[in-house]
Each structure stands twice: as C-alpha cells, then as structure tokens.
N, C-alpha and C positions, 0 to 999 in steps of 0.2 A: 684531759678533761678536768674542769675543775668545779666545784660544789658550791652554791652560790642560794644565797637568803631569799627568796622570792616570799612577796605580799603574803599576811598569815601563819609567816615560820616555816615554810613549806619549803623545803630544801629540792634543789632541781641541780642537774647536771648541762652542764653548756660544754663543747668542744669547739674545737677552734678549726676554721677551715681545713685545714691542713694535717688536723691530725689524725690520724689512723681509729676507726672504730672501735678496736679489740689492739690493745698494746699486747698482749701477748701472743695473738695471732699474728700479729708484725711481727716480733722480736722470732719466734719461731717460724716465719718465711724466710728472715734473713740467714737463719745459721740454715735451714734446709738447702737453697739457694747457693751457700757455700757450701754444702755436702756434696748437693752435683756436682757445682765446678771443681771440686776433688777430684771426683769420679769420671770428670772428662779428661782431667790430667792423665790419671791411671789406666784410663783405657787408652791413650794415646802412647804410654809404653808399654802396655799389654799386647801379643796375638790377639787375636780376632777369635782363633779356638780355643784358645786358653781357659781351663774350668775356671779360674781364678777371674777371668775380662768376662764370661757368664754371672758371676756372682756383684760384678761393682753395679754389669746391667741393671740384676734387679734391683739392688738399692736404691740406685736411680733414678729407677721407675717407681719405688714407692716413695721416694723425695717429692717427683715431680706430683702424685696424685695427693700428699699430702698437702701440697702447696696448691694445688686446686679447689682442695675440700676448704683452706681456710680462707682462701680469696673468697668461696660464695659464701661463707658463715659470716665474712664483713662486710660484705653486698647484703647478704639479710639484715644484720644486721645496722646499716643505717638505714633500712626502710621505716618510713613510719608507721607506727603499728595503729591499728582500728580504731577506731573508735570506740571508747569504755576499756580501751585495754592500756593499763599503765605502763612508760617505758620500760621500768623496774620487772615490772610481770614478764615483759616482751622476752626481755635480757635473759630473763632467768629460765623459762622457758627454750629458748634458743639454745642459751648455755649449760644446759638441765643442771642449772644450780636453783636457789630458793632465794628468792626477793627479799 
C-alpha cells in the first residue's frame, strides 16, 4: 500500500491489485503454513500412538484454524465499508486498533 496526495491535502491509501490486505496477516500465513508442513514431516516419522504424533496434531490444528481466522479477517477486510464509515474507522475497528 502506498499513501498518496489526494485533492485538498487529504491523504488516501491505494493498493495495488495484487497485494495482500493485511501484510501482516500474510507474513503470519506464511510461517503458520510452514509450521504444518513441519508437522506433517513429524508425524510421518512419528506412530500414529505416539503421545508425542497426539501433540504435533494439535498444533496443527491450531495452525490450520489460525490461518482460517486470518484469511476471513482479509476477506473482511477488503470489503468496502458503508457508507459514512471512514476506511481508517473500518480498519481500526476490524483490527481493534485506533484510527
């Protein structure tokens, strides 16, 4: 995203096709993304009963549910927001930060 002079002095954010919503919800899909594939290494030389092949499971599973929470927080996130509601508002709201 980059920050751009619009009519008035009114600073506005533009993105570019292609780039991801939330750079930080990317950058932390990608290393989660590689924590499973760890974790499918591991359990391919792990038992199947193994307390230890129970334990990479759950990680796993809470990899993959994180990487779902932040796919729809970027999907919210390029929605356009209402009308009277500023994207700054939108953002901060979403990301219960302060505009």
């Amino acid at each position: 995203m980059r920050w751009m002079l619009v009519g008035g002095g009114i600073n506005r954010m533009e993105k570019s096709p292609h780039e991801p919503e939330c750079m930080l919800a990317h950058e932390l899909i990608d290393k989660l993304a590689n924590l499973i594939g760890h974790c499918d290494l591991l359990s391919e030389e792990m038992e199947a009963g193994l307390r230890f092949a129970n334990r990479v499971g759950v990680i796993q599973n809470a990899a993959r549910k994180l990487v779902r929470d932040l796919i729809e927080h970027q999907r919210r996130l390029s929605e356009v927001p209402p009308a009277g509601v500023r994207t700054e508002d939108k953002i901060a709201m979403l990301c219960q930060t302060r505009a």
